[in-house]
Every structure is written in C-alpha cells, then in structure tokens.
C-alpha positions in Angstrom: -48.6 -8.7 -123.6 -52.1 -6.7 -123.1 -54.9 -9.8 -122.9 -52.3 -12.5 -123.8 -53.3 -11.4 -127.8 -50.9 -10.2 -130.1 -51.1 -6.9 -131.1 -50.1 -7.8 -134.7 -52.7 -10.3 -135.7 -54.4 -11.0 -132.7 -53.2 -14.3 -132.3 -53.0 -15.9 -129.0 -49.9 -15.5 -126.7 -47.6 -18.2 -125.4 -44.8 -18.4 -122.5 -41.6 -19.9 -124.2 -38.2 -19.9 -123.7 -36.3 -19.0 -126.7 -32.2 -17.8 -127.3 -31.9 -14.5 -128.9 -29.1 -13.0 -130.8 -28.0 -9.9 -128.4 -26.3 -7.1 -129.9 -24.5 -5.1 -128.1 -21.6 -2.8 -128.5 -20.7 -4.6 -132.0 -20.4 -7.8 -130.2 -22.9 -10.8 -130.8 -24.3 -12.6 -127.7 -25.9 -15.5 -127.8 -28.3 -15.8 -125.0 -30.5 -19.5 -123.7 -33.6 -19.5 -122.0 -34.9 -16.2 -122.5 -38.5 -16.3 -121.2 -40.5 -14.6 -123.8 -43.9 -14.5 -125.1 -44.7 -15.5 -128.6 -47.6 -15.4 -130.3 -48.7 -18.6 -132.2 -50.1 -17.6 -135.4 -47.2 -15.3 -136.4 -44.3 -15.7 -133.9 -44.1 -12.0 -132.6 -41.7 -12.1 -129.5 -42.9 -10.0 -126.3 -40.3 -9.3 -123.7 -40.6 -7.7 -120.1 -38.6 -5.0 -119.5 -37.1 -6.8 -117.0 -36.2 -9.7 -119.3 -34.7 -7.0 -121.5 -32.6 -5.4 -118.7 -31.5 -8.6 -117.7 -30.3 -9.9 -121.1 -28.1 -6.1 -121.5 -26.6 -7.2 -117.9 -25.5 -10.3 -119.4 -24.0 -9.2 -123.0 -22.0 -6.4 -120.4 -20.3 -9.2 -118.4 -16.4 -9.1 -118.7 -16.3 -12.8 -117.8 -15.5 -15.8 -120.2 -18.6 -17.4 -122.2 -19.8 -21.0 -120.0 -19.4 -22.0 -124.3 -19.0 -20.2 -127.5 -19.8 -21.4 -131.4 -17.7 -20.8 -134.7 -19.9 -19.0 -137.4 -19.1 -18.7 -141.0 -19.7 -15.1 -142.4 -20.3 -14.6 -146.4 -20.6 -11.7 -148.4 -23.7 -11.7 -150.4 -22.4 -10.0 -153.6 -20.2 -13.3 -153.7 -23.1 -15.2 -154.9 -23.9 -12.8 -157.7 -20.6 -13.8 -159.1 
C-alpha cells in the first residue's frame, strides 16, 4: 500500500475488514475479518504478507469450522439449454 494510493487508478486507500474466499488445496475457506486495504474508487484489495500468511495458517487447520454454510453449485451450460 505505497502512499495509501492505489496503484491501479490512484484512488485513495482504506483500512477495512472484509471475508475472502480462501482456496487452498481444492478446499473453499471462508475467512471473517480479514484486515485489508481497499481502494475506494475501484475496490482493489491490498493484503500484508502477514495477513496472507496468517489466512494460509487458518485454511491448514485440521480442526472443525466455529460455522459452516450450504452453497448451491450450477453448471453454466445448463442455462444455455
């Protein structure tokens, strides 16, 4: 986050929390409260590399979710039909 601008469109640069969709090994985890910055004119997302190390450390746990969600999946080339 050089100067608090975005590198993109040189928008100005906001601390946030957000939840981001982790990937990792095939799995999806859904992580809260990920501090992040964002820029406010086109919503670019800078992470720390701590931030991002952390997050990896939490998709690798063994133990059971604190919650979970059901999500529906659909194939796109149904809709052609």
């Amino acid at each position: 986050m050089q100067d608090n601008q975005c590198e993109y469109c040189h928008g100005a640069i906001q601390a946030k929390k957000v939840t981001v969709p982790y990937r990792y090994k095939g799995k999806l985890v859904i992580i809260e409260h990920v501090p992040v910055g964002v820029c406010r004119r086109c919503g670019e997302r800078y992470y720390e590399a701590r931030t991002v190390e952390r997050m990896e450390a939490i998709a690798k746990r063994r133990q059971a979710a604190t919650k979970s969600i059901v999500v529906p999946i659909r194939n796109f080339t149904e809709a052609a039909a």
